[in-house]
N, C-alpha and C positions, 0 to 999 in steps of 0.2 A: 337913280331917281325913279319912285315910283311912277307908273306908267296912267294915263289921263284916264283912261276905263278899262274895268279889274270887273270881268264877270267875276260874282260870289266862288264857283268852283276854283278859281283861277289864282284866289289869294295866296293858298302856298307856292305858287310857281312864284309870283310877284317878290316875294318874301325871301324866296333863296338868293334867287337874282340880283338883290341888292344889297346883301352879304357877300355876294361874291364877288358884282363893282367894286364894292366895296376893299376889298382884298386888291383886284386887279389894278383900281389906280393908287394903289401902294409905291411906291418909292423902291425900286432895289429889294425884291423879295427875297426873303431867306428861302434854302430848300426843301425844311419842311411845309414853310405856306407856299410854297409854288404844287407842293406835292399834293394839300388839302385844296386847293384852285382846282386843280386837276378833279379830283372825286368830286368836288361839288358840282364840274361840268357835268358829268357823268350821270351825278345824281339828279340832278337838273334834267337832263336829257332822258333819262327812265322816267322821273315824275311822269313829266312834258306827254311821253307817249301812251304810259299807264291810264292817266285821265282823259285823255281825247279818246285814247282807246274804247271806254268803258261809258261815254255818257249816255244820260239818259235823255228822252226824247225831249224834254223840257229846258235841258241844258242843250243841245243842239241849236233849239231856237232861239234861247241864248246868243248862241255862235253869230246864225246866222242872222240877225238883229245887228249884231255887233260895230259901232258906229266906225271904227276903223277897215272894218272890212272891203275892200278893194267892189266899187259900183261899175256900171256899164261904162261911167267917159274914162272910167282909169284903166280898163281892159281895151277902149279905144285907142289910148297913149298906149300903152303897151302893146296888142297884140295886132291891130290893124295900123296900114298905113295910106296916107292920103283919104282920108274920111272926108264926104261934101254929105253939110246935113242939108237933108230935105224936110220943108217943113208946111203943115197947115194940112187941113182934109176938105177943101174947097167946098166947105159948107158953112161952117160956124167959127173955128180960129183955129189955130196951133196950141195944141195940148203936149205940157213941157215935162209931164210924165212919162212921155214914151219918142226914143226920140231915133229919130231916120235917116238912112242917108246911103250912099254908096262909100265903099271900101274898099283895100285890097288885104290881100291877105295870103303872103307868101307869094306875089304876082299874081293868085287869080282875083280877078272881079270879081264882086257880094253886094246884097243887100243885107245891110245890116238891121237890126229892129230893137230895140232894149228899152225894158224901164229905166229910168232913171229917180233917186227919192230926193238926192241933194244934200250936202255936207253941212252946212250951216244954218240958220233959221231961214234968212231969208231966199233960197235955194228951195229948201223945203216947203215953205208956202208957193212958190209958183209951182213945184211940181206937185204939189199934194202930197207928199210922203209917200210917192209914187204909187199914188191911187189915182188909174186913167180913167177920163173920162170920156162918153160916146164918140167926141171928136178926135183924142189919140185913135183907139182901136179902130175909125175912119182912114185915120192918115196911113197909120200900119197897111191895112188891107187893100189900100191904095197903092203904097210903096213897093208892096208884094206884087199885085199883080205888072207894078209897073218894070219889075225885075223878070216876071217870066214873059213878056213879050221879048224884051233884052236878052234872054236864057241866060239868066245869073243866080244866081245860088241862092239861100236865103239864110240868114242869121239870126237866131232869134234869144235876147238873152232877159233872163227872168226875175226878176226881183222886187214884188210886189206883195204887200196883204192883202190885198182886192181889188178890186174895180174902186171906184168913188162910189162912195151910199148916199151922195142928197140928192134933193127934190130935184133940183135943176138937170141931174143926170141921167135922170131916173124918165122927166118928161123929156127929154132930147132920145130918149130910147136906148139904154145904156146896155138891157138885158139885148134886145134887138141886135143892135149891134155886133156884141160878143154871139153870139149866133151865127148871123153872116161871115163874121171872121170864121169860125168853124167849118159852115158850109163851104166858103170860099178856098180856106186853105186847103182840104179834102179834097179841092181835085186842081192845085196850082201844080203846073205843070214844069216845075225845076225843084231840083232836094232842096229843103226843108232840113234843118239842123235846128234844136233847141236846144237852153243849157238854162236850169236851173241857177244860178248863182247865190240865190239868199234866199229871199220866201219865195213860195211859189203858190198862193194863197190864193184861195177861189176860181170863178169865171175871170176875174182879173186877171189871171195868172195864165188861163185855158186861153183866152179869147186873144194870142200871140202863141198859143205852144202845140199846136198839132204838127207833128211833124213826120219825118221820115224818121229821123233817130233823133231820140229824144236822151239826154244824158240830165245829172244833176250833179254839183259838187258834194263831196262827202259829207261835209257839215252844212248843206241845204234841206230845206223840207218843202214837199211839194201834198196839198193837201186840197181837201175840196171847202177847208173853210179855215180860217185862224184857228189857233187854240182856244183862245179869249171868246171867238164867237161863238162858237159849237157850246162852253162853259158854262156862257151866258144862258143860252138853249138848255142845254141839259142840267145844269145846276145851277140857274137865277143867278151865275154870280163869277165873274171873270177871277174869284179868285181861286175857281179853282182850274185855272188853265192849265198847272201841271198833269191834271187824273186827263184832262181832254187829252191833253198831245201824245200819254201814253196809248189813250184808247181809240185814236186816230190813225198811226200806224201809218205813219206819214213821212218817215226817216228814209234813208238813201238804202240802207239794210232792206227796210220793208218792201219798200217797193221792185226792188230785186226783185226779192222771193214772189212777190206778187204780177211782176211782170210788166209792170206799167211800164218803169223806164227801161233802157236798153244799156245804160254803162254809169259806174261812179267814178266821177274822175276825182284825183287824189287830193287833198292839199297839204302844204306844208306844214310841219311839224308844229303845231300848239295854234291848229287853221289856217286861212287864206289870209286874216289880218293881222299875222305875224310878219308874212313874207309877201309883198304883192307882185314882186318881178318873177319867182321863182311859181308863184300861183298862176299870172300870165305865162310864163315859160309854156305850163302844163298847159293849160287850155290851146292856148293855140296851137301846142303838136296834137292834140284829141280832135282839134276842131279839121286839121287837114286834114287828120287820115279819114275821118268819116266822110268827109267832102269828096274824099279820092275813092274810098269803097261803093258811095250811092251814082258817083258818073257813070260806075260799070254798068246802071240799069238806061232800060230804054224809058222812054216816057209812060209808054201804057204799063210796062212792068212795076215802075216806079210808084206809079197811079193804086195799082192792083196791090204791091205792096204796102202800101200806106194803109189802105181798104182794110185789110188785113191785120195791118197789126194791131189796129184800135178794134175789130170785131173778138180776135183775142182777148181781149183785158176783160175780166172777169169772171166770176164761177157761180153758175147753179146750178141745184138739184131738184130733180121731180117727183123723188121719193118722199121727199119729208126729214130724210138724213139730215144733219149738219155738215155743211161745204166744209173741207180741208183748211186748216191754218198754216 
């Protein structure tokens, strides 16, 4: 049976696959269809890795768009246990884009923090398509500091195109906000872990991710604006979001070499929405060890580190040269 959503690159994998169901709920196979079952696994499995291998920045977003893709409450069921959300920013309401609470995680206490966009339509309208607005990134920053009086950890997981763009968000103080989120997390006084998990799109995406170690999943992008908006921007015309996402340089590769993030964590074989136990699996051994490398620091060091690694990020020159690619 064809599978509910077939990204375009994705059609010949679909295509073998059900040729060789096909085969498999056979009756008593002979030994040369058992032996073509066989190579068609095989072949399936080089497709599978050849193409994830090789895509391009466009198909990436693709990926991580991908409506099956494993969100913030299914890495909740999976990787944490005993979750109590915490909710509202004692100003204006509970914003269902980004959602709060304590957790545990391999026995230690966390605060945890994640977008959320929502599986279904109606899901999706209360959270915005996990576009937060002034009062999520209130409750966040709330949640945070109320985890390093506690001295608990913080978790922070990403999957957003941006902040919310209407009016209403915009006069509640939206930019404001994600700002003091900035400022605020720059000197909270317990590690700080973030993880890209899907988009990681704008000040949306920043105004929850300053951290101590900052990771992204392999097929995430973490960017300072969508493909489609920057497109809009530069070529009047979101249809050409593919030439944007190339020339944004915004992939899990890139930023490597660029230095922004600090680790790609893997996912399974044909991405993280083929396999979502075996995707938790990973994250949550990435998520302790970092947890267990940043205890080794003191607080002022910890402080001074963070300081540090965002003065880091970037290059210029005084010559007049062109910076290094």
């Amino acid at each position: 049976m064809a599978a509910l959503h077939q990204l375009p690159f994705e059609k010949p994998l679909y295509e073998l696959e059900e040729r060789l169901l096909k085969l498999e709920l056979q009756q008593d196979p002979t030994s040369p269809e058992k032996e073509i079952m066989r190579r068609m696994r095989v072949e399936l499995t080089q497709m599978t890795r050849e193409r994830y291998a090789n895509l391009d920045p466009w198909q990436t977003v693709q990926v991580s768009r991908h409506p099956d893709r494993p969100q913030t409450p299914d890495y909740l069921e999976l990787v944490f246990d005993e979750f109590v959300e915490l909710h509202g920013d004692k100003t204006f309401g509970d914003d269902r884009a980004i959602v709060t609470g304590f957790a545990r995680l391999a026995g230690r206490k966390v605060m945890l923090v994640g977008h959320q966009k929502g599986r279904n339509l109606k899901e999706r309208n209360e959270c915005c398509y996990g576009c937060a607005h002034p009062e999520g990134y209130r409750k966040a920053m709330q949640k945070m500091e109320m985890a390093s009086r506690y001295g608990l950890p913080v978790i922070c997981l990403i999957d957003t195109p941006g902040a919310y763009p209407g009016i209403g968000a915009e006069e509640r103080g939206q930019a404001y906000n994600i700002a003091v989120n900035l400022r605020d997390m720059s000197t909270l006084k317990v590690p700080i872990v973030c993880v890209v998990i899907g988009e990681g799109g704008s000040g949306g995406a920043l105004g929850i991710g300053m951290g101590d170690h900052v990771a992204m999943l392999e097929f995430a992008y973490y960017s300072v604006i969508s493909p489609e908006g920057c497109a809009g921007i530069l070529w009047k015309s979101s249809k050409h979001a593919n030439k944007a996402a190339k020339a944004l340089r915004f992939t899990s590769k890139d930023l490597t070499q660029l230095g922004v993030i600090d680790d790609v964590i893997p996912e399974p074989l044909g991405g993280a929405h083929r396999d979502h136990f075996k995707m938790a699996t990973t994250l949550k051994a990435r998520l302790i060890e970092s947890l267990q490398n940043l205890e080794n620091f003191s607080i002022p060091d910890l402080l001074e580190r963070r300081y540090q690694r965002y003065r880091r990020i970037g290059v210029f020159h005084e010559d007049g040269s062109a910076a290094p690619v």
